[in-house]
N, C-alpha and C positions, 0 to 999 in steps of 0.2 A: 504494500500500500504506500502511495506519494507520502510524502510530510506535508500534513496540509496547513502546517506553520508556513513553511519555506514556497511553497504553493500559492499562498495569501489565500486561501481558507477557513473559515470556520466549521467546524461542527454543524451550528445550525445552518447555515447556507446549504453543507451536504447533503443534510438530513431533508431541508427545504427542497433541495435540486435534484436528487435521486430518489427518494421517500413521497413528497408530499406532491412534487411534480412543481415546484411552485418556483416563481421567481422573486428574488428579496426584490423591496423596494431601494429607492436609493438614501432616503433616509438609514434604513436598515444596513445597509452596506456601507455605510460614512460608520455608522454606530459599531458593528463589527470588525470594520481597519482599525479604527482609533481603540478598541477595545484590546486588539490580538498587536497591537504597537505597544501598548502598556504592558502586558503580558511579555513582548519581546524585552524590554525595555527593565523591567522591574517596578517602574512605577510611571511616573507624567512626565510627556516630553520636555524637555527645557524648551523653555518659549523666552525670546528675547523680552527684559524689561524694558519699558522707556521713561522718563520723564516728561512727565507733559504738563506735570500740576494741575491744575484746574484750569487750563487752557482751549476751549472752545474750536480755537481758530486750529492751534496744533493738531488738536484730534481729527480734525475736519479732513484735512492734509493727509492726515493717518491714514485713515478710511478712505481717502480718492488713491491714495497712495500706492506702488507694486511692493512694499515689503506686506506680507500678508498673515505673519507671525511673532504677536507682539501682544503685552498687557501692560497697562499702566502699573508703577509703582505706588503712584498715590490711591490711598482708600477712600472714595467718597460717599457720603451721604446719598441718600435717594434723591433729594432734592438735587442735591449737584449732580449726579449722574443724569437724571431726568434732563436739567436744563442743558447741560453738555450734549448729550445726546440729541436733543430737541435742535440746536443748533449746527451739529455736527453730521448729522442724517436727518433734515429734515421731511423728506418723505417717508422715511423709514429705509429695512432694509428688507425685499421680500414677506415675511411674518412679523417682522420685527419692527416695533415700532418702540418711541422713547414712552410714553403712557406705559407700557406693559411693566417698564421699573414700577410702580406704583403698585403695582399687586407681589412684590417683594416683602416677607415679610416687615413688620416696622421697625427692628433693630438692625437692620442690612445696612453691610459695608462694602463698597461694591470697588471691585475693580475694570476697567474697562478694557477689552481687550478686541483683538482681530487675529481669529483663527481660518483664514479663509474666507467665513461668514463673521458676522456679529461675533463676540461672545462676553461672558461676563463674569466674574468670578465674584462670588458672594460670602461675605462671613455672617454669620447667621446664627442663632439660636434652634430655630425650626428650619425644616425640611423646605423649601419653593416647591409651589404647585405648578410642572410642567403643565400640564392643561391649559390652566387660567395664563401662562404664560407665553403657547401656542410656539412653545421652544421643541427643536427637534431632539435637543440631549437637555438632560439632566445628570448628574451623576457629582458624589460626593468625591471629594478627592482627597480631601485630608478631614479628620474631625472636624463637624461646622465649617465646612467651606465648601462650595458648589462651583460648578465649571456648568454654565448654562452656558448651550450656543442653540441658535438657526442656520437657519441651512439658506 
């Protein structure tokens, strides 16, 4: 049997693809890579920091920008994330919209980041509700801290 590590496979993709007859979606295959990457890896990629402080205009630059793997240093508030955000992506980005910080819980400390898509890294008390947050991942990654992204 292949290495379905070294293959870029998961189990449930095989199970989906020979078994169920069925094809992952591409949500499910972004969730899958970045899953069996950790797994290769030991733990979360290193993602370049930056400084940006609470800079609007910087982040703005970020976001139009080709580096496409980066999160803020600084922790902000909801409010600040919201308003940065709000200014920085003003249409949104695909699901992602700056309102959706708002259903964060109310002790979030957000960092803001670009994995690709949007993402955002959360210190937290309570769990975020993917749903209400119409985020394609969720997933904790150290105690009270979340890596939410969109796709």
């Amino acid at each position: 049997m292949k290495d379905l590590v070294t293959e870029g496979r998961s189990l449930q993709d095989l199970f989906r693809t020979k078994v169920l007859n069925e094809a992952p979606t591409a949500a499910q295959k972004a969730a899958e890579k970045y899953a069996m990457n950790i797994a290769k890896t030991g733990g979360m990629p290193k993602i370049k920091e930056v400084d940006f402080g609470k800079d609007a205009k910087r982040f703005a630059k970020a976001y139009d920008g080709s580096d496409t793997k980066w999160k803020s240093k600084t922790m902000l508030s909801q409010k600040e994330a919201m308003d940065i955000m709000k200014q920085a992506l003003p249409g949104g980005y695909n699901d992602f919209k700056a309102e959706l910080i708002g259903k964060l819980p109310s002790d979030s400390k957000i960092q803001l980041g670009r994995e690709g898509s949007v993402c955002l890294y959360v210190k937290t008390t309570s769990k975020p509700n993917k749903s209400s947050l119409k985020a394609d991942e969720l997933m904790e990654v150290e105690p009270g801290i979340y890596r939410i992204w969109w796709d």
